[in-house]
C-alpha positions as CSV (number, residue, x, y, z in Angstrom):
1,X,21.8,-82.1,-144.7
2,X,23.8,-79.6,-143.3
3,X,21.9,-76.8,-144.7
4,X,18.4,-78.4,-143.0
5,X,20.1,-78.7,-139.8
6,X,20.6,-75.5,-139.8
7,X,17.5,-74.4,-140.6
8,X,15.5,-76.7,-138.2
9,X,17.5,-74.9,-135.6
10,X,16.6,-71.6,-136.5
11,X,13.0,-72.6,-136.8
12,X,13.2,-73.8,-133.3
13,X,13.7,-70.0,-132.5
14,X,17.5,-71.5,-131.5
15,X,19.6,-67.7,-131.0
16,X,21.7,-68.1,-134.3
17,X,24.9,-67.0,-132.6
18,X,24.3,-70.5,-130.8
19,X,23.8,-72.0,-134.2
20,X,26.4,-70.7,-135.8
21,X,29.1,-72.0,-132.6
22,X,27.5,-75.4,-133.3
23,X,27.8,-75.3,-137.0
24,X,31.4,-73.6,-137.2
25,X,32.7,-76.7,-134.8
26,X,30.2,-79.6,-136.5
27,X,32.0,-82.0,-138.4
28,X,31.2,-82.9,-141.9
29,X,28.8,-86.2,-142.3
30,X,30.0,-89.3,-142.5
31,X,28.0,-92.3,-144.6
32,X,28.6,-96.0,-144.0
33,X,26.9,-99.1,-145.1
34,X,24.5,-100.8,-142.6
35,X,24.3,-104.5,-142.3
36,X,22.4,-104.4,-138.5
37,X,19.1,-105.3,-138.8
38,X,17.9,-103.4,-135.7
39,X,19.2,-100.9,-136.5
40,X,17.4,-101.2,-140.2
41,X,14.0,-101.7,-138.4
42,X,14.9,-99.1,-135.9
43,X,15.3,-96.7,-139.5
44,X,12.2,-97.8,-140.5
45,X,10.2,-96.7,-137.5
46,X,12.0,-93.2,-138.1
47,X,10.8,-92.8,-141.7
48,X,7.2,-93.9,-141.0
49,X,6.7,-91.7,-138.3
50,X,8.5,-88.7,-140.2
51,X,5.9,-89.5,-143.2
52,X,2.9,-88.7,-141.0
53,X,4.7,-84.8,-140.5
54,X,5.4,-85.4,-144.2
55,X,1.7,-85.7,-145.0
56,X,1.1,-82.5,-142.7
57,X,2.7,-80.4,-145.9
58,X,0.4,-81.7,-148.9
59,X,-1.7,-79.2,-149.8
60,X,-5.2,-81.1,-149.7
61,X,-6.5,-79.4,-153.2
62,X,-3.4,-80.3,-155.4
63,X,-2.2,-83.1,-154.1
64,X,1.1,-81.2,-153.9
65,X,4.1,-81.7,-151.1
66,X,6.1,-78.6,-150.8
67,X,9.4,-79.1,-149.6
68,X,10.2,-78.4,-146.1
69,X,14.0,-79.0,-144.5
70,X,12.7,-78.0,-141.2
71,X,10.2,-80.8,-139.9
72,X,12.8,-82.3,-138.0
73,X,11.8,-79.7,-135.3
74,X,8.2,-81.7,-135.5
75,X,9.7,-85.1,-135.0
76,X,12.7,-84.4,-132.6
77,X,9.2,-83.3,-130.2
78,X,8.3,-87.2,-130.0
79,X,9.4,-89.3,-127.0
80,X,12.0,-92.2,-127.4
81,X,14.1,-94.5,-126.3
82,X,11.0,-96.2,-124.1
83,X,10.2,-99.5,-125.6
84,X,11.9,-101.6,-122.8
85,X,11.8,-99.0,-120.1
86,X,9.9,-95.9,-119.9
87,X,12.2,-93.9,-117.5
88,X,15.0,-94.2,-120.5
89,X,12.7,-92.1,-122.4
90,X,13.3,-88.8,-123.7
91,X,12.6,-86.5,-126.2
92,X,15.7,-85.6,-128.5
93,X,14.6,-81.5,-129.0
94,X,14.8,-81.1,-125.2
95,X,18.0,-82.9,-124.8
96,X,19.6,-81.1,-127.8
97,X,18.7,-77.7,-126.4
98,X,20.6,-78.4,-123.3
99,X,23.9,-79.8,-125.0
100,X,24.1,-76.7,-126.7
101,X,23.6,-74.7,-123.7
102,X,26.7,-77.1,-122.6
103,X,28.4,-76.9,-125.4
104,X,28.4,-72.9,-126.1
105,X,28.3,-72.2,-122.5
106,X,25.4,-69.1,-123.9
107,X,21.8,-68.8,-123.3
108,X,20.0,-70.9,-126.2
109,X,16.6,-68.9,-126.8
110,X,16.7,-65.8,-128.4
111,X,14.5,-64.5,-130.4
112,X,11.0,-61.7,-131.1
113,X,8.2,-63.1,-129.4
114,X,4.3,-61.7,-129.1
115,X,2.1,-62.4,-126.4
116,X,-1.4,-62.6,-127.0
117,X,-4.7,-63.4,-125.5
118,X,-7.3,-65.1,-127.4
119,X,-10.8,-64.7,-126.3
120,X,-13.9,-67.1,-127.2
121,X,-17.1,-64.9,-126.3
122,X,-20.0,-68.0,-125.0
123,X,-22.1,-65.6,-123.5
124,X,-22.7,-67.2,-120.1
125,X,-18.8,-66.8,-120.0
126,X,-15.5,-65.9,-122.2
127,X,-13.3,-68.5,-122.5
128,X,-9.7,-67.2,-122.5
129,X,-6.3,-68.6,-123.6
130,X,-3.2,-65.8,-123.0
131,X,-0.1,-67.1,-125.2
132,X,3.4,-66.4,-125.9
133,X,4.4,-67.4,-129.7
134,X,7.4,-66.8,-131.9
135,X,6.6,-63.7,-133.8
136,X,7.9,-65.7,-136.5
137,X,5.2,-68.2,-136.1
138,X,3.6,-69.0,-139.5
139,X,-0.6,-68.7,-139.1
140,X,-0.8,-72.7,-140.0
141,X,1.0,-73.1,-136.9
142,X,-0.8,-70.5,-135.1
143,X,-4.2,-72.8,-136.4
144,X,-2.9,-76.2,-134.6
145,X,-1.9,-74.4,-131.8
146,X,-5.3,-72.7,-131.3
147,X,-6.6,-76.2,-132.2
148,X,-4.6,-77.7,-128.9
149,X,-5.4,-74.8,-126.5
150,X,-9.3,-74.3,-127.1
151,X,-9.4,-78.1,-127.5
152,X,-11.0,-78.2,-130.6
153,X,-10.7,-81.6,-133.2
154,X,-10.0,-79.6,-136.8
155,X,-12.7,-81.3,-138.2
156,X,-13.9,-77.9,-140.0
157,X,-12.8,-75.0,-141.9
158,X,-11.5,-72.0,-140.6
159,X,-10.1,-68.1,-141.5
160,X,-8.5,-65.5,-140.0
161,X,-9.1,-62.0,-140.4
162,X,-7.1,-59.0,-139.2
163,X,-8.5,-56.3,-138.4
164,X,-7.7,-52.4,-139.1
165,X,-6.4,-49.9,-136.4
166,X,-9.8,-49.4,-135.1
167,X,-11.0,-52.5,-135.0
168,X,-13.9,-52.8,-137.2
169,X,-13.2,-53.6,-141.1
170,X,-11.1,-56.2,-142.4
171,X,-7.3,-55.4,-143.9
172,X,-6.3,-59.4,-144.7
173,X,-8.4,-62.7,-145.2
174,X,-5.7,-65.5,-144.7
175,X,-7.2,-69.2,-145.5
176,X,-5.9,-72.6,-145.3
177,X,-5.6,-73.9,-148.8
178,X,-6.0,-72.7,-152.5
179,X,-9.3,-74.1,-152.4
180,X,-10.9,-71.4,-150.4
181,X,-9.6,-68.4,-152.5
182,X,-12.8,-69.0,-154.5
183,X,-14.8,-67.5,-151.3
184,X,-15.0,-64.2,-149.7
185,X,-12.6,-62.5,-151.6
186,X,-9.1,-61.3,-152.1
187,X,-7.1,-64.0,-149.4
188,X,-3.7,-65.0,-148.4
189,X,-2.3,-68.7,-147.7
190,X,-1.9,-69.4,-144.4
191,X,0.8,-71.9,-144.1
192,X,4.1,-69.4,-145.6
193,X,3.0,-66.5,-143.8
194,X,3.6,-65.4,-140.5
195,X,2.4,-63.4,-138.1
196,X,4.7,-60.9,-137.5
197,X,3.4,-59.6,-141.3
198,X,0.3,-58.0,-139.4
199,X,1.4,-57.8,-136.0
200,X,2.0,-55.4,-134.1
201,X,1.5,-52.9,-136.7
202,X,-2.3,-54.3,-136.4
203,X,-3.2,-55.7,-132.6
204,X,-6.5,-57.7,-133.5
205,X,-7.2,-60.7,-135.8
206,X,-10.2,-62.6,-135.8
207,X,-10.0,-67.0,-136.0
208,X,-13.4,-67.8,-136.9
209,X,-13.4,-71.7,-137.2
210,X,-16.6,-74.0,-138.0
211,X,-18.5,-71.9,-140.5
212,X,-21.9,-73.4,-139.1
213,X,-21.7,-73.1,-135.3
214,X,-19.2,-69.8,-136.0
215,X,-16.9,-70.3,-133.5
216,X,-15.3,-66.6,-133.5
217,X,-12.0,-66.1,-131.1
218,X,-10.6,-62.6,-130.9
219,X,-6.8,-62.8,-130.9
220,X,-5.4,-59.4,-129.5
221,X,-1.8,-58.4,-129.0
222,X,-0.7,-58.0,-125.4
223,X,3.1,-57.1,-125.5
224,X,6.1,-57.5,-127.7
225,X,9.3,-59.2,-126.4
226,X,12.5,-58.6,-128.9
227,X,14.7,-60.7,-126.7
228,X,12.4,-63.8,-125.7
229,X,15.2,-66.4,-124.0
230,X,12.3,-69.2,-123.5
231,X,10.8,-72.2,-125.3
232,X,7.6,-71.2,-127.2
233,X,4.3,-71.8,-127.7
234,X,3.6,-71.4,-124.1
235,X,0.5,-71.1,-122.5
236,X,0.6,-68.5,-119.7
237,X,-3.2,-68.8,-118.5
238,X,-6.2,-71.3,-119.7
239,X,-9.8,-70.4,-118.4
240,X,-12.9,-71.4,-119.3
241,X,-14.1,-74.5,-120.6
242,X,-14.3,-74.7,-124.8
243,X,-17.5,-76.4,-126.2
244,X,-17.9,-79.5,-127.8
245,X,-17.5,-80.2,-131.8
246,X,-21.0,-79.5,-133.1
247,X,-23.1,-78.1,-130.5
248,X,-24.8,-75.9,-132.8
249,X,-23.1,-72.7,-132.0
250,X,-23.2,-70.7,-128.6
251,X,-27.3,-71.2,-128.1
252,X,-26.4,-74.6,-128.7
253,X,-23.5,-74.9,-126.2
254,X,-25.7,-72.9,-123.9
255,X,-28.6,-75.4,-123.9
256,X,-26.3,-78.4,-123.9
257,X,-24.5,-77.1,-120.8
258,X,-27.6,-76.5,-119.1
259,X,-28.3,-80.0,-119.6
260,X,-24.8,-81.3,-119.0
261,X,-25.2,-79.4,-115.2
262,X,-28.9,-80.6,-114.3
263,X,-28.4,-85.0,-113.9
264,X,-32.7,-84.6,-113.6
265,X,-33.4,-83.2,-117.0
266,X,-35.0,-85.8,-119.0
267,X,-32.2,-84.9,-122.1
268,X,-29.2,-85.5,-119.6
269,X,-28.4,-88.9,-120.0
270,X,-28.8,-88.5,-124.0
271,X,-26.5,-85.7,-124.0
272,X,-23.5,-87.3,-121.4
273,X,-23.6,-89.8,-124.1
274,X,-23.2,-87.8,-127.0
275,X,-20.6,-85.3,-125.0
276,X,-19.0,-89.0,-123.8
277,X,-15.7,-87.5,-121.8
278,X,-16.5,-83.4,-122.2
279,X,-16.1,-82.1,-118.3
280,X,-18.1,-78.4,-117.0
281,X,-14.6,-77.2,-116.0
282,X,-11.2,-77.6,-117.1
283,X,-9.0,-79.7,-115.2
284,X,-6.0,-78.6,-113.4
285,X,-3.5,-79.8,-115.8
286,X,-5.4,-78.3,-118.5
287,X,-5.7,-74.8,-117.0
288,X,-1.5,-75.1,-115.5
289,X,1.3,-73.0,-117.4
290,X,3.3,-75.2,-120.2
291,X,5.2,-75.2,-123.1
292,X,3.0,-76.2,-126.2
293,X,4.5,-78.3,-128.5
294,X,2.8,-78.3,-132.0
């Protein structure tokens, strides 16, 4: 126990000077029989939520959990405390962080951070996303992250490649799961390896996801910050609307957009359908500076 709070603060990019202060004055855990039965229920709200981060870690060809004593950063992200009254919500990972800055009296953030801009070419227009990310991050988290910024529904496969000093030919192939070893080549796994392996000796990497519409976004490195002393993921600058799942590829988005713009075209009301929700432009909240919480 003590050992995974530990390490779930340290994967929170916590400064481990902070850490250790809050370790070296913990005190050792206590057990005690419960015999409260909201409190039993309230336990068992807990554990089902954790088991949906649990399921985030089984490896979808073997049927395998790995063991991971750092998910609590995952779940400590959700809001509580709101059942009767929403304004005694909170979420537990923001509330920690400032105890400890309380508590240690030190700043609680730091740690190596990258920034990056990630670039989705549509041809009528570039969609852009510029990031700052733990350089620590692991490339499964740099997937769900890309996921939430480019607002795409991981309903299809995806890669990434980096590229070599110039550019051009591929050094590293890194895939999601064992299963997709079989393809393309020598590849790594993405979810135990982290993108400070590539970067910033490298400054380019390619996330290609949907194999059939070929969704290719160019990840370059901007800058590299040794001290970072902020949360992170955090999106700097959003612009450009992202396509639809399935459009059939940037001459499909193209078309579709076209009709999405032109209320007279006898394929628009068809299309609003299909696209239900999708919006030309993105909204302010989507395009406004935040944290990103994974």
């Amino acid at each position: 126990m003590i050992s995974a709070i530990r390490n779930t603060m340290l994967a929170m990019n916590i400064d481990p000077e902070v850490v250790d202060e809050y370790m070296s004055r913990a005190a050792e855990p206590e057990f005690y029989s419960n015999n409260d039965p909201k409190l039993t229920a309230a336990l068992n709200s807990t554990a089902l939520q954790s088991a949906f981060i649990v399921g985030r870690t089984v490896n979808d060809s073997e049927g395998i959990i790995k063991y991971d004593d750092t998910m609590g950063q995952i779940v400590s992200r959700y809001l509580v405390n709101y059942s009767k009254n929403y304004k005694d919500g909170f979420v537990p990972a923001e509330e920690m962080i400032k105890a400890l800055a309380e508590f240690t009296g030190k700043p609680v953030y730091k740690y190596r951070a990258f920034e990056i801009v990630v670039s989705l070419d549509l041809d009528i227009y570039t969609a852009v996303r510029r990031l700052i990310v733990p350089a620590g991050i692991t490339f499964f988290c740099l997937h769900e992250l890309l996921q939430r910024v480019f607002d795409w529904r991981n309903c299809h496969l995806h890669d990434f490649n980096v590229l070599d000093e110039k550019g051009r030919n591929s050094v590293a192939r890194i895939v999601a799961c064992t299963d997709d070893l079989e393809y393309g080549g020598e590849a790594a796994l993405e979810r135990d390896l982290r993108l400070s392996a590539y970067f910033p000796k490298y400054n380019h990497i390619i996330y290609m996801y949907d194999m059939g519409d070929n969704w290719e976004h160019n990840i370059e490195l901007v800058r590299v910050m040794e001290d970072y002393g902020e949360d992170s993921p955090y999106l700097l600058e959003a612009i450009g609307q992202t396509p639809p799942e399935d459009v059939g590829g940037v001459p499909g988005f193209i078309e579709f957009r076209e009709i999405m713009l032109d209320p007279k075209h006898p394929d628009h009301a068809k299309t609003k359908e299909w696209a239900r929700y999708w919006p030309p432009e993105l909204s302010e909240w989507e395009a406004r500076p935040k944290i990103i919480h994974l």
